[in-house]
Backbone bond lengths (Angstrom), bond angles and torsions (degrees), N, CA, C in turn:
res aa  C-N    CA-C-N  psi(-1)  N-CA   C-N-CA  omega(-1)  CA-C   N-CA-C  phi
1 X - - - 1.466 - - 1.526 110.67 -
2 X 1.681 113.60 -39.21 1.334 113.53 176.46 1.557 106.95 -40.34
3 X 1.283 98.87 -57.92 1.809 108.15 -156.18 1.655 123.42 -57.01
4 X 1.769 85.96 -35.82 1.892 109.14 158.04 1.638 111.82 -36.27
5 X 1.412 87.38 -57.03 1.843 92.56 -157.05 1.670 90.72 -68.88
6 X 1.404 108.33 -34.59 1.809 97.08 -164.39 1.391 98.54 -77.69
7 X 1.102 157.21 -25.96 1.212 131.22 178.25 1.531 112.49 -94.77
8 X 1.083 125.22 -14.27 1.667 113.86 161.22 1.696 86.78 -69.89
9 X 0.996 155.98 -39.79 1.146 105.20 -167.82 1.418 120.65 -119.73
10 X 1.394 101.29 26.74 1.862 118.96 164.72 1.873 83.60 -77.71
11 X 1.077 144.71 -53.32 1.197 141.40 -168.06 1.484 126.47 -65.12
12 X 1.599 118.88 -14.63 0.964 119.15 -153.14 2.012 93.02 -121.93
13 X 0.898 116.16 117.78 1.363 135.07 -144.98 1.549 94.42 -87.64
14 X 1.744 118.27 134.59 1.438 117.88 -176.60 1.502 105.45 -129.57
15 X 0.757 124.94 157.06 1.678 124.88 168.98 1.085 103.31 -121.30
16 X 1.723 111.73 137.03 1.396 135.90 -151.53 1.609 110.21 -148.53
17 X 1.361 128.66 150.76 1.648 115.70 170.25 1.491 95.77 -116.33
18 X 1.420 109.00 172.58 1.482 120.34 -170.86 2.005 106.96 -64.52
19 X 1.296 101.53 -31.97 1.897 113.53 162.04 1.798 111.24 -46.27
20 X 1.139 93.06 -25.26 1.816 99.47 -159.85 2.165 100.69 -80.20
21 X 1.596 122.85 -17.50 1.558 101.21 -164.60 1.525 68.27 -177.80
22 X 1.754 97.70 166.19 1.949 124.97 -165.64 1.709 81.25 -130.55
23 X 1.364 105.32 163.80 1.378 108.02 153.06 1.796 92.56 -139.92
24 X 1.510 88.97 144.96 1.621 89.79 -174.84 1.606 100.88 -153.18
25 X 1.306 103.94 125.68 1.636 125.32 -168.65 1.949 98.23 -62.50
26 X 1.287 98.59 131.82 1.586 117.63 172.57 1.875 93.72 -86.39
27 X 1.626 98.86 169.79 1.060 111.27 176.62 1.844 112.93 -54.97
28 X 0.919 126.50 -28.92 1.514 113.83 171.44 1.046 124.73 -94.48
29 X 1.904 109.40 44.37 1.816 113.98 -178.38 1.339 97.11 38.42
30 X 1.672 140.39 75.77 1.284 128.75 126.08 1.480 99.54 -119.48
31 X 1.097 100.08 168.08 2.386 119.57 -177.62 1.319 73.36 -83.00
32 X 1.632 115.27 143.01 1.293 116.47 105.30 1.429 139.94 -132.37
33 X 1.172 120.85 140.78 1.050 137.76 -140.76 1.921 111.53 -73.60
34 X 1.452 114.59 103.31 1.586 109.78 172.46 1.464 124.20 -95.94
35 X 1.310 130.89 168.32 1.176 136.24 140.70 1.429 144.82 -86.53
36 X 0.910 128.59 151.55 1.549 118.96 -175.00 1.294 128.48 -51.79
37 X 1.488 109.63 4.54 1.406 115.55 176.96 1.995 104.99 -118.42
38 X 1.214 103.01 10.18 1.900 119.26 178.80 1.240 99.51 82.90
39 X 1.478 106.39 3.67 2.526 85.24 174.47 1.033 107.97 -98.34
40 X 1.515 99.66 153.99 1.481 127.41 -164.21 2.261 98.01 -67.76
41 X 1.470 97.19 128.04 1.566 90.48 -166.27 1.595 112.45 -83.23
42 X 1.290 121.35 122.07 1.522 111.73 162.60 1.167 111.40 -89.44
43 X 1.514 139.31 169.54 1.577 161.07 167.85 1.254 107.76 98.52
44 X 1.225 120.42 -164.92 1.103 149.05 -126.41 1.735 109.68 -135.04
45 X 1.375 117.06 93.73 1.819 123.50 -141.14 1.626 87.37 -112.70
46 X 1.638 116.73 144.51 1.319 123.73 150.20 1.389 90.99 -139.49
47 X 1.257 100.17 120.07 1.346 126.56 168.73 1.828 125.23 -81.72
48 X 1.203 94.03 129.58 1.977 93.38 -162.20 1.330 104.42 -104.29
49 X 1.352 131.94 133.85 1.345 121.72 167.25 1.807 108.41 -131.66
50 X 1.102 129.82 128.01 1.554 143.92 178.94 1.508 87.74 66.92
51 X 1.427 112.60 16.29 1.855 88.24 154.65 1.922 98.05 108.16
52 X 1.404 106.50 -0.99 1.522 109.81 175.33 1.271 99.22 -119.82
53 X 1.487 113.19 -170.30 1.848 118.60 174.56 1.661 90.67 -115.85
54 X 1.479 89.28 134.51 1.227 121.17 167.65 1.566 129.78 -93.40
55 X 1.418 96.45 -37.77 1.595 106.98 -176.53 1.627 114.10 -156.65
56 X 1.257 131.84 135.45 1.371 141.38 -174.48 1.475 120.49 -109.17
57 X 1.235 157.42 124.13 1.084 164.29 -145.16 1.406 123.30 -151.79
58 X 1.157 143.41 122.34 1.227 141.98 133.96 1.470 134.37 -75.44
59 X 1.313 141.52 125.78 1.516 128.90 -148.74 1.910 94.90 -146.34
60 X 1.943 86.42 148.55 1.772 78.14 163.87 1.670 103.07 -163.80
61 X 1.266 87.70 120.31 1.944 93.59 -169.56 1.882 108.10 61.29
62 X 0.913 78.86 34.15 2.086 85.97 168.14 1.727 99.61 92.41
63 X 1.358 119.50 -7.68 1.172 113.76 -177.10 1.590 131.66 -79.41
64 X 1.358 152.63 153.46 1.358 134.93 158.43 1.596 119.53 -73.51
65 X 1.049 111.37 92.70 1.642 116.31 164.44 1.489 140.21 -145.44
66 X 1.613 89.47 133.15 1.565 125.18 -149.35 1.481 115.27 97.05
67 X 1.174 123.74 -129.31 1.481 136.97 -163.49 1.308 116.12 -66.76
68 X 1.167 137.73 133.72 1.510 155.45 169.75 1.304 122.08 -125.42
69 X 1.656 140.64 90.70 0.785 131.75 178.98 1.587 141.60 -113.28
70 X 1.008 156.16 -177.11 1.330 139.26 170.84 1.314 123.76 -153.05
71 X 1.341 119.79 146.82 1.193 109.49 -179.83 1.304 137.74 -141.38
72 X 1.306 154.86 128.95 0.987 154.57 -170.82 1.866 119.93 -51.68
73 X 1.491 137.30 144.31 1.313 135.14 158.40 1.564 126.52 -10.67
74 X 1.796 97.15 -33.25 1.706 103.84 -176.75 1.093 125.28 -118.10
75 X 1.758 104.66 19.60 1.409 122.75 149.39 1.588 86.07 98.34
76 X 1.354 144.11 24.76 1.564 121.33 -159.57 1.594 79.21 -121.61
77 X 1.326 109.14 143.67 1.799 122.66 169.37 1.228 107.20 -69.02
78 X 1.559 120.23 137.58 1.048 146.13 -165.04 1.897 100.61 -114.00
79 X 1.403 109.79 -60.47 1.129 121.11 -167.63 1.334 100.89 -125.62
80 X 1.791 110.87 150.46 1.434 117.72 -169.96 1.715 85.63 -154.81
81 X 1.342 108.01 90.27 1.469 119.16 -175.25 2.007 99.11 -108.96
82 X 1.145 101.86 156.46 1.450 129.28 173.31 1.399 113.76 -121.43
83 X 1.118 118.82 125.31 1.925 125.30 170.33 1.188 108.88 -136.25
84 X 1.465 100.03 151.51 1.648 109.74 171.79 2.069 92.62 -143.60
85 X 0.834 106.61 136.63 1.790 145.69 -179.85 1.473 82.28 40.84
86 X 1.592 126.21 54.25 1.648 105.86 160.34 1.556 109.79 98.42
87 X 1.400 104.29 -4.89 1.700 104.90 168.38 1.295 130.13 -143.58
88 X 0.824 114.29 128.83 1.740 124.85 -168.08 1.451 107.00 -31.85
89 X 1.430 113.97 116.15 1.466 119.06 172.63 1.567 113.55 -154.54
90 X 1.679 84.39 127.12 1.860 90.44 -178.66 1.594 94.85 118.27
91 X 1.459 94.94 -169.86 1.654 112.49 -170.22 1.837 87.69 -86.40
92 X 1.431 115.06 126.60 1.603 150.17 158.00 1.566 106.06 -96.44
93 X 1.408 105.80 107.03 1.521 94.97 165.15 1.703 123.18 -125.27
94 X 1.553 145.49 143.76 1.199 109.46 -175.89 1.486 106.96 -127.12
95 X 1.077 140.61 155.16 1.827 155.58 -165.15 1.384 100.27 -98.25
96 X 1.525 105.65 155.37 1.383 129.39 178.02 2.201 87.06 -100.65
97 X 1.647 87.76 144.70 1.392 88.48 174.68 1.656 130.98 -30.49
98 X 1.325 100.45 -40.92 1.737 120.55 178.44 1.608 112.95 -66.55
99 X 1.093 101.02 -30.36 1.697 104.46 171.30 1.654 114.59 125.54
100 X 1.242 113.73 -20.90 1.493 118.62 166.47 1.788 127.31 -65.87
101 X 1.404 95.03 146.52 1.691 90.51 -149.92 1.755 93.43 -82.01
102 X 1.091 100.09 152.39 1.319 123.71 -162.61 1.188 124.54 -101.23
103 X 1.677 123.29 -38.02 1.410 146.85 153.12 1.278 115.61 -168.50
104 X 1.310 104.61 160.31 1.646 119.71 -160.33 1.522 115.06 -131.25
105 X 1.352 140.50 104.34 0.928 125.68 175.75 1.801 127.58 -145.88
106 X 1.145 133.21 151.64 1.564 137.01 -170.05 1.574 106.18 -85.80
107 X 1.042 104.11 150.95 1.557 122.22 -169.24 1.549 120.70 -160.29
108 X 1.313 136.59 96.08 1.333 154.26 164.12 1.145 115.19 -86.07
109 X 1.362 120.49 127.33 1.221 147.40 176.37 2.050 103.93 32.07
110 X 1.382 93.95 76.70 1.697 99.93 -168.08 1.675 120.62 44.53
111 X 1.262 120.21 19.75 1.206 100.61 176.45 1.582 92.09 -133.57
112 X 1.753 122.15 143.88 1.461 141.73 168.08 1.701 110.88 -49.09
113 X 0.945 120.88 128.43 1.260 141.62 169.38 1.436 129.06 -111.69
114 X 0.979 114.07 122.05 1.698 119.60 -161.71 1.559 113.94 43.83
115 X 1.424 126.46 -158.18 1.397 117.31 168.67 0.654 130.11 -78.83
116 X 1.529 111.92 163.79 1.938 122.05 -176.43 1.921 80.26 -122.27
117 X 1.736 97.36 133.12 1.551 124.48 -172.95 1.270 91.76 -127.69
118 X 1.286 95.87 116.47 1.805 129.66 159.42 2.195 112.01 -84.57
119 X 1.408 84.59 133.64 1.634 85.04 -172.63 1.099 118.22 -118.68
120 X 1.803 132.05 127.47 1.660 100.61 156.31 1.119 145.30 -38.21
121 X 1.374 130.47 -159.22 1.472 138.98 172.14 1.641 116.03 -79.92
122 X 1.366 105.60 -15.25 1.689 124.64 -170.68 1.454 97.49 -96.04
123 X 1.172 125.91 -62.40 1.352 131.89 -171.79 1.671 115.53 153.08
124 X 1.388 112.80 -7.71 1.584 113.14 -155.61 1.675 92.75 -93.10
125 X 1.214 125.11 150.63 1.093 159.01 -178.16 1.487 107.98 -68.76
126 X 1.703 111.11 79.47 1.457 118.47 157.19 1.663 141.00 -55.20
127 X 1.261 92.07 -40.23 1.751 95.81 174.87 1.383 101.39 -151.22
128 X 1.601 127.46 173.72 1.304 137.14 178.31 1.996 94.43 -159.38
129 X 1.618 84.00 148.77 1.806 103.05 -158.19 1.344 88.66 -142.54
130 X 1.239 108.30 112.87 1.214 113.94 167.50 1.605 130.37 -144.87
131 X 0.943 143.86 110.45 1.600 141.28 -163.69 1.712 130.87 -56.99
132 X 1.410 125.78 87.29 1.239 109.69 -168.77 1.409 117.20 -116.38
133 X 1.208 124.03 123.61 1.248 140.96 -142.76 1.402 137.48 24.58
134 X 1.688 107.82 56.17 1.197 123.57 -160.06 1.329 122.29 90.05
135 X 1.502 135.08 10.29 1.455 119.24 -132.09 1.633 75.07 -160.30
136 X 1.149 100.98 105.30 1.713 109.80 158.51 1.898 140.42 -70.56
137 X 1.384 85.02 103.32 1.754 82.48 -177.26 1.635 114.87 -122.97
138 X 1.616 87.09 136.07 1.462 108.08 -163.90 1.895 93.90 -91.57
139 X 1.114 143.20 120.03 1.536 131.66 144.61 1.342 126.28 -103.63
140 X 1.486 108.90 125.82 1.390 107.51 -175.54 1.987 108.76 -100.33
141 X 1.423 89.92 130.94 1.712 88.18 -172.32 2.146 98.69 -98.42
142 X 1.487 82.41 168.52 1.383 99.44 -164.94 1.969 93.28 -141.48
143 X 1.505 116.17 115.15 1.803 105.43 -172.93 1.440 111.21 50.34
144 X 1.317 138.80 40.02 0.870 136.71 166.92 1.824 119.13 86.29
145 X 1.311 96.42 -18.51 1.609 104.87 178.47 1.635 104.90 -94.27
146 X 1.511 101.37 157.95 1.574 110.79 156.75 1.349 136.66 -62.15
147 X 1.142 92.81 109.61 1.784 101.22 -172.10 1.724 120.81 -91.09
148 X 1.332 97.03 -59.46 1.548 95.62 170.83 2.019 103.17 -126.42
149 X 1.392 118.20 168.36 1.109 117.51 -179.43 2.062 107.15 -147.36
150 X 0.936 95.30 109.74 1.741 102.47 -169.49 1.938 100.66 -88.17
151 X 1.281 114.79 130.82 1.574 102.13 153.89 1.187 106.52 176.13
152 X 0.939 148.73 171.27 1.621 166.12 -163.65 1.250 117.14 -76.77
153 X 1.686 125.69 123.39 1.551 122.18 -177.63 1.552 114.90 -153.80
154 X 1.329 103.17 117.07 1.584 114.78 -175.57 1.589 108.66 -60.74
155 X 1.421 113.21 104.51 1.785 95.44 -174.66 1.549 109.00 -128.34
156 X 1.144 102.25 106.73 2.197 115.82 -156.96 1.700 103.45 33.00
157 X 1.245 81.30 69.41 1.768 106.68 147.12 1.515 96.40 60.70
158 X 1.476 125.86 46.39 1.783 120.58 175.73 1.639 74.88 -155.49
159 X 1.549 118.60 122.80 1.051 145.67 148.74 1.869 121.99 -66.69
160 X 1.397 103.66 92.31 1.378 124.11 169.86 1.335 128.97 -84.36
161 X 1.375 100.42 127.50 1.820 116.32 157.12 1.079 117.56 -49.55
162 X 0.989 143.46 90.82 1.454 142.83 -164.15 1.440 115.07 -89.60
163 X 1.078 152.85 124.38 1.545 159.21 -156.20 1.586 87.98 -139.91
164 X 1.522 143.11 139.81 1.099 148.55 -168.13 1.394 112.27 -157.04
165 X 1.768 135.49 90.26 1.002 133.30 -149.41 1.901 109.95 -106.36
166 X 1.348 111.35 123.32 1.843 113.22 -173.45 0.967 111.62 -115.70
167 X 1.461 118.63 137.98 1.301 140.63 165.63 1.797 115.17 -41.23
168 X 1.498 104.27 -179.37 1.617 94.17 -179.02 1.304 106.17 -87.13
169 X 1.203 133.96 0.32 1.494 135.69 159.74 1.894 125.68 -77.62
170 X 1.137 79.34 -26.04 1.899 101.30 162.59 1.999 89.84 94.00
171 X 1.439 106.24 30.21 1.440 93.31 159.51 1.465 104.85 -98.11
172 X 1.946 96.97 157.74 1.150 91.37 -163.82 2.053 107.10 -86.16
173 X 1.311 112.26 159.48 1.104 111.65 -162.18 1.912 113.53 -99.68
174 X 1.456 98.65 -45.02 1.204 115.66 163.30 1.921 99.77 177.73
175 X 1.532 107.33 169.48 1.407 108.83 -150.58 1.879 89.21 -149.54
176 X 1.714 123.56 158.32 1.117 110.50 -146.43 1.693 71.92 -145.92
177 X 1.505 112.98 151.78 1.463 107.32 179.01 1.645 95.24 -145.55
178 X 1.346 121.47 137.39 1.773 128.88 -179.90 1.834 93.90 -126.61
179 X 1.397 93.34 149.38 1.332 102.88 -169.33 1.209 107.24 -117.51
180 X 1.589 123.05 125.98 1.188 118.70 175.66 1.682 128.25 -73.00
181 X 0.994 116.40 35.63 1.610 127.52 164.26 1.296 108.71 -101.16
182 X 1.544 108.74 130.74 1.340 111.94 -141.16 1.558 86.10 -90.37
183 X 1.239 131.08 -0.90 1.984 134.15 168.90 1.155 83.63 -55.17
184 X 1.494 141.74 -69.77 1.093 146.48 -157.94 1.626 145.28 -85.75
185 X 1.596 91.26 22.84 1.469 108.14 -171.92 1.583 108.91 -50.27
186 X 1.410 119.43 -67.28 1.225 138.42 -160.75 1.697 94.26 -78.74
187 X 1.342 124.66 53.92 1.411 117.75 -172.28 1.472 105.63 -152.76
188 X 1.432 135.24 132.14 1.236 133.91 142.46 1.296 142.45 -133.01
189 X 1.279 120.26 176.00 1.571 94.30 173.35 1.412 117.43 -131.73
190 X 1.301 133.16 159.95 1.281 129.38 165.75 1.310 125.25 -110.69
191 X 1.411 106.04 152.79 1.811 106.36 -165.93 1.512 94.20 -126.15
192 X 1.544 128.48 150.24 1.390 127.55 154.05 0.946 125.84 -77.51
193 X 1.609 117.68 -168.10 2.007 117.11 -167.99 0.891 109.69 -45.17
194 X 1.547 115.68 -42.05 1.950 131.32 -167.40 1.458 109.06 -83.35
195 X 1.163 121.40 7.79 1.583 133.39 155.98 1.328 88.17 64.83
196 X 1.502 140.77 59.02 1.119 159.45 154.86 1.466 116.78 -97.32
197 X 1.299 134.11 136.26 1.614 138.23 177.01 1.641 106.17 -44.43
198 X 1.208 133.45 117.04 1.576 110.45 153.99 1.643 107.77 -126.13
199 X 1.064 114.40 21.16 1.300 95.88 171.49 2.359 97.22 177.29
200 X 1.167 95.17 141.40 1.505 109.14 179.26 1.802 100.70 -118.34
201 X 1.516 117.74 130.81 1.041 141.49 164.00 1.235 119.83 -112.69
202 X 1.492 119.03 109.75 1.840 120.26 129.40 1.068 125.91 -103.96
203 X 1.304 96.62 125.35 1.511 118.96 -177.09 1.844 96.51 -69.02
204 X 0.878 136.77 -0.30 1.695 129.80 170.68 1.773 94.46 -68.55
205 X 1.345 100.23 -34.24 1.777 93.59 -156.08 1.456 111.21 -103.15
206 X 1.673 120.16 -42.73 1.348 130.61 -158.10 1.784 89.74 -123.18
207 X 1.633 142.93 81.37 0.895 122.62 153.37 1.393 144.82 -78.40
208 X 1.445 87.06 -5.70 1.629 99.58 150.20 1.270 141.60 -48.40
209 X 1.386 101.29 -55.83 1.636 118.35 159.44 0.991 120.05 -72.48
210 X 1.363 150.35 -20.25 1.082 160.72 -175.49 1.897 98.48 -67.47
211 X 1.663 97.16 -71.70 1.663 102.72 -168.84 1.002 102.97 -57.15
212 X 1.631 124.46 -58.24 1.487 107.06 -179.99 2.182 132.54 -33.61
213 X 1.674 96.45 -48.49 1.335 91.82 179.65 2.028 90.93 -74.31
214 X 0.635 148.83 14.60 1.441 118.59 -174.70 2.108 92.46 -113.60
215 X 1.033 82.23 -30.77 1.715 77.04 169.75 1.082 102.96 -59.67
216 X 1.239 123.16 -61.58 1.801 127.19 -161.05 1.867 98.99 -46.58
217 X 1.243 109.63 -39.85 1.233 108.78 -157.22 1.873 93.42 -77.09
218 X 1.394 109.02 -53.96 1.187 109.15 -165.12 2.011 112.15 -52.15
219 X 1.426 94.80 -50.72 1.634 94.47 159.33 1.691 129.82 -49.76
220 X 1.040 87.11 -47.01 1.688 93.32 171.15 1.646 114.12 -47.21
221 X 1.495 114.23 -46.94 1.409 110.90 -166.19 1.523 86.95 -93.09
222 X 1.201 132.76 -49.79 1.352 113.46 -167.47 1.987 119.73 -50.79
223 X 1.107 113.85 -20.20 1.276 128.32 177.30 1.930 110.65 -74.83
224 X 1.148 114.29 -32.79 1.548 134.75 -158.88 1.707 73.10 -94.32
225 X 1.255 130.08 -82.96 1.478 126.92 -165.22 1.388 118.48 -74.06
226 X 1.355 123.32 11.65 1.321 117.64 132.93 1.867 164.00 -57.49
C-alpha cells in the first residue's frame, strides 16, 4: 500500500521554492532529499525561483527517482538526468543555453557506461570521454578525426597529464605530459610520435622554450575548437 501511495504521488506534480526542502549527501555521496519539517520527500517537485522553474525532480523516501531536470533563467533545459534509488541511471543528457544538446551519455547503477559524446552547435561530434581500464580519456575530434587526446599516464613512477597531439591522419604527432607534484609545477615534458621522451622543460630556466611549446599547444586546441 506504501508503494501505491508513493507513486501516485511521485506522479502528481507540486510546486515548491528552494526555502521549501535541503538535499544533503549521506555517507555514500548520494542527495537525499528533505523537507522543512526533516522528512524524507516523496513526489514529484518543480521548483520555482523569481517566479519561473528552476529545477524538476522526482523523489522517493529521500531518494532521486526518475526525472531530474534543470533549467536555465529562460526557461530552456539545461539538464535531462535519469535516477533510480539516488543514482544516475539511464540516458543523462545536457543542452547548450540555446537548446541544442550538448552531451549524451548512459549510466547504470551510478556508474558511466560506454561513452559520454560532447556535441557542437550543428550536431557533429566534438569530443568523446570514455573510461578504459580505470584511466580516463578525453578525445577531441577535428572533421571527424582525432585531433587531440587528454588522459592520465604513469611514466617512471610521476603520474602525468597527458595532452597527445595528431596529425590529419590521426597519427600521433607529438604529446606533452605536466606532473602533478607540486616540485614540479613549472615543469614538462615532451614525447614524440613513438611516445618516447625528447625533450624536458622548466619554464623557471628556459622560457623560451617553454612559450614556444605552449603556443604550439594553445594553437593546436584553438584550431580543434573552432
Amino acid at each position: 500500500m506504501i508503494d501505491a501511495v508513493d507513486e501516485v504521488r511521485m506522479n502528481k506534480k507540486e510546486t515548491i521554492t528552494y526555502d521549501d526542502f535541503e538535499a544533503i549527501r549521506n555517507d555514500y555521496d548520494i542527495k537525499l532529499y528533505y523537507d522543512k519539517d526533516k522528512e524524507l520527500m516523496t513526489g514529484h517537485f518543480v521548483v520555482v525561483y523569481q517566479g519561473k522553474p528552476s529545477e524538476e525532480f522526482q523523489t522517493k523516501r529521500g531518494f532521486l527517482n526518475g526525472v531530474y531536470a534543470s533549467y536555465n533563467s529562460n526557461g530552456q533545459l539545461t539538464k535531462g538526468y535519469n535516477y533510480k534509488n539516488g543514482r544516475q541511471d539511464g540516458i543523462q543528457r545536457e543542452f547548450y543555453e540555446t537548446g541544442e544538446l550538448l552531451s549524451e551519455v548512459n549510466y547504470e547503477a551510478g556508474n558511466m557506461v560506454g561513452e559520454k559524446l560532447f556535441y557542437d552547435k550543428v550536431g557533429d561530434v566534438k569530443a568523446k570521454l570514455k573510461i578504459e581500464n580505470g584511466v580516463e580519456y578525453k578525445r577531441y575530434y577535428k572533421d571527424g578525426k582525432v585531433a587531440i587526446a587528454e588522459f592520465k599516464r604513469n611514466w617512471k613512477g610521476k603520474e602525468l597529464n597527458m595532452m597527445v597531439i595528431y596529425d590529419a591522419f590521426e597519427n600521433v604527432q607529438l604529446a606533452f605530459g605536466n606532473s602533478n607534484d607540486p616540485n614540479e609545477k613549472n615543469m614538462f615534458y615532451v614525447f614524440d610520435a613513438n611516445m618516447e621522451l625528447s625533450d624536458t622543460v622548466d619554464a623557471t630556466i628556459d622560457l623560451q622554450k617553454a612559450q614556444y611549446y605552449m603556443g604550439l599547444i594553445q594553437r593546436t586546441a584553438m584550431a580543434v575548437m573552432e
